[in-house]
C-alpha positions as CSV (number, residue, x, y, z in Angstrom):
1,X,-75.5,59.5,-57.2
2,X,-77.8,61.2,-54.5
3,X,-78.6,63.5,-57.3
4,X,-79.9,61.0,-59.6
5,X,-81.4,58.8,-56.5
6,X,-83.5,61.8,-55.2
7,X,-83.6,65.0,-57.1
8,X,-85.8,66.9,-55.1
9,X,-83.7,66.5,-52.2
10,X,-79.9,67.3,-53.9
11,X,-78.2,68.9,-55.9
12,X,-74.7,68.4,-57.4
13,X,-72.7,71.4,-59.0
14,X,-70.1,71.5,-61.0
15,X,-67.6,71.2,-58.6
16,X,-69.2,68.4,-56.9
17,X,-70.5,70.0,-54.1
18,X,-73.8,68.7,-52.6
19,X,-76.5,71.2,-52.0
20,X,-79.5,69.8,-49.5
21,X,-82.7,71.4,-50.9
22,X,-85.0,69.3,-48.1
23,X,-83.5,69.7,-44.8
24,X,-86.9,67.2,-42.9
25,X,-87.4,64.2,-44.5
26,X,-90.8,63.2,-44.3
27,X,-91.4,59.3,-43.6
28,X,-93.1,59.3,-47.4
29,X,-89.7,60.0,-48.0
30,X,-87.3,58.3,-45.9
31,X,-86.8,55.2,-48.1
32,X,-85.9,57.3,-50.7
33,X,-83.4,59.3,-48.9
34,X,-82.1,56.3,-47.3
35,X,-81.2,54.9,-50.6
36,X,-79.6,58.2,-51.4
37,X,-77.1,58.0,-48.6
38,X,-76.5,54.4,-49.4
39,X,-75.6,55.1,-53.2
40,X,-73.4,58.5,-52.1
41,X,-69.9,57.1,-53.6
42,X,-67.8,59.4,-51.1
43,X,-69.9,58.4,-48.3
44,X,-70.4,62.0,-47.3
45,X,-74.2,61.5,-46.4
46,X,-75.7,60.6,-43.5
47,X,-79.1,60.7,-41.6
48,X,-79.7,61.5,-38.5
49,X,-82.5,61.3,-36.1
50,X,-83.8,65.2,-34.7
């Protein structure tokens, strides 16, 4: 789901294995990755502040 939420921040491979392709989120972006996170069914995502 993070894939198809944000795909210029993941990507999912076959094996479903999560690949971070932005490691900073911008604030532009932060709603968008926030969503992301949300909509991650395993709940393997999570933001944190640097």
């Amino acid at each position: 789901m993070c894939e198809a939420v944000a795909p210029n921040h993941f990507e999912v491979d076959d094996e479903a294995e999560v690949t971070l392709l932005v490691e900073e989120v911008t604030e532009k972006d932060r709603a968008l990755i926030e969503e992301a996170v949300r909509a991650c069914p395993a709940l393997a995502l999570r933001l944190e502040e640097a």
